[in-house]
C-alpha positions as CSV (number, residue, x, y, z in Angstrom):
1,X,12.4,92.6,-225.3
2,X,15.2,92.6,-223.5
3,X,16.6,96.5,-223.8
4,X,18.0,97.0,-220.1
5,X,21.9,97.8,-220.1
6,X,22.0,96.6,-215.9
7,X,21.1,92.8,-217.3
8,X,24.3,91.8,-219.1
9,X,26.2,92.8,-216.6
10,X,24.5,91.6,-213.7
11,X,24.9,88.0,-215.5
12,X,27.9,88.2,-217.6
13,X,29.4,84.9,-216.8
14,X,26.4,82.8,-217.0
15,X,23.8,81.4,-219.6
16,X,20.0,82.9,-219.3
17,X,18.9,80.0,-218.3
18,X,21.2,79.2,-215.3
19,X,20.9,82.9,-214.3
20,X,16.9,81.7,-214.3
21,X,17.5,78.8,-212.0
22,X,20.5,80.5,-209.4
23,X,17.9,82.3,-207.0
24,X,15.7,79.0,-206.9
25,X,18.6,76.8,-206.1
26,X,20.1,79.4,-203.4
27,X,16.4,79.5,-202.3
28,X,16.3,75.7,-201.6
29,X,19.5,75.2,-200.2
30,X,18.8,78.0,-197.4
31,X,15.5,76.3,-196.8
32,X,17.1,73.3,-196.8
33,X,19.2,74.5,-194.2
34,X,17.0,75.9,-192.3
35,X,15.1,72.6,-192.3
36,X,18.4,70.7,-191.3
37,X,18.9,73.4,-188.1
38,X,15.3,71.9,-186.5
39,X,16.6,67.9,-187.2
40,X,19.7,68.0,-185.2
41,X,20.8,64.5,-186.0
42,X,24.3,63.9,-186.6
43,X,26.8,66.7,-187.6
44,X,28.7,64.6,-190.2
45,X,25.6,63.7,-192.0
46,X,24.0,67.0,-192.5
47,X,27.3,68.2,-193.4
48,X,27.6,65.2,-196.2
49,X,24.0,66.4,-196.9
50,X,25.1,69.9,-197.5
51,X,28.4,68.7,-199.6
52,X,26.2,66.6,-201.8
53,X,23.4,68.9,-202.5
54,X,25.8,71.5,-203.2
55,X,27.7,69.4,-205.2
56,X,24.9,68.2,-207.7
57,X,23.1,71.7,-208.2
58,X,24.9,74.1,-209.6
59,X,26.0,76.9,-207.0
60,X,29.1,78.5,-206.5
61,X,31.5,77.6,-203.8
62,X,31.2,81.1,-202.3
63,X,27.5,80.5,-201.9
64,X,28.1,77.0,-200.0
65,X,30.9,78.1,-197.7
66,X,28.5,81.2,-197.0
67,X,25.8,79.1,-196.1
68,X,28.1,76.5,-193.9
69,X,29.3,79.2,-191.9
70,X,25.5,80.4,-191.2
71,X,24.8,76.8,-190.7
72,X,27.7,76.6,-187.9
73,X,26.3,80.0,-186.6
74,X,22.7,78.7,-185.8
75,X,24.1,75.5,-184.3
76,X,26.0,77.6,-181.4
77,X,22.6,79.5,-181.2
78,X,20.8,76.6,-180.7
79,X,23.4,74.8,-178.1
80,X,23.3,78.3,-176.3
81,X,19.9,79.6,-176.6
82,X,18.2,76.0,-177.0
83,X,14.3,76.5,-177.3
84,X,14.1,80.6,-178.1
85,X,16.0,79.8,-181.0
86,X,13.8,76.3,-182.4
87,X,10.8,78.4,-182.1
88,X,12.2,81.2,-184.0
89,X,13.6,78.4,-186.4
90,X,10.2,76.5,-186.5
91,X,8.7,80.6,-187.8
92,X,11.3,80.7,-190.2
93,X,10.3,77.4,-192.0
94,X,7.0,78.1,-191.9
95,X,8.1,82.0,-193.5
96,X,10.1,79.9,-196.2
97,X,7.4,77.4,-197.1
């Protein structure tokens, strides 16, 4: 039954089943992210990664740019802080998984 006024508003734009699938798809990207962070292979291709997941589920661009400024974020945390950040991105994977 689906009697709660907050729920048509929350998703007013957006099927039922999309607004299903959002926080799964949100869900992987960050932990997608997050995965990238520890492989620090080259910057162009996990950005092309990035571009391409984002491109072929469907997320707002809000949502990418969001995560592509935490993405730059992390990577000045890493160059600064080097191995106290990888460990506390190694507990984060193993949090999101």
């Amino acid at each position: 039954m689906h009697t709660s006024v907050g729920e048509s508003s929350l998703w007013s734009d957006s099927s039922s089943s999309s607004s299903a699938i959002k926080p799964l798809v949100i869900m992987f990207q960050q932990a997608l992210l997050s995965y990238l962070f520890i492989i620090d292979i080259n910057k162009i291709r996990i950005l092309d990664i990035i571009l391409f997941i984002s491109t072929f589920t469907i997320i707002s661009l809000s949502t990418f740019i969001i995560n592509l400024l935490i993405y730059v974020f992390f990577q000045l945390c890493l160059f600064r802080l080097g191995t106290l950040m990888f460990e506390f991105m190694t507990t984060t994977m193993v949090l999101v998984l």
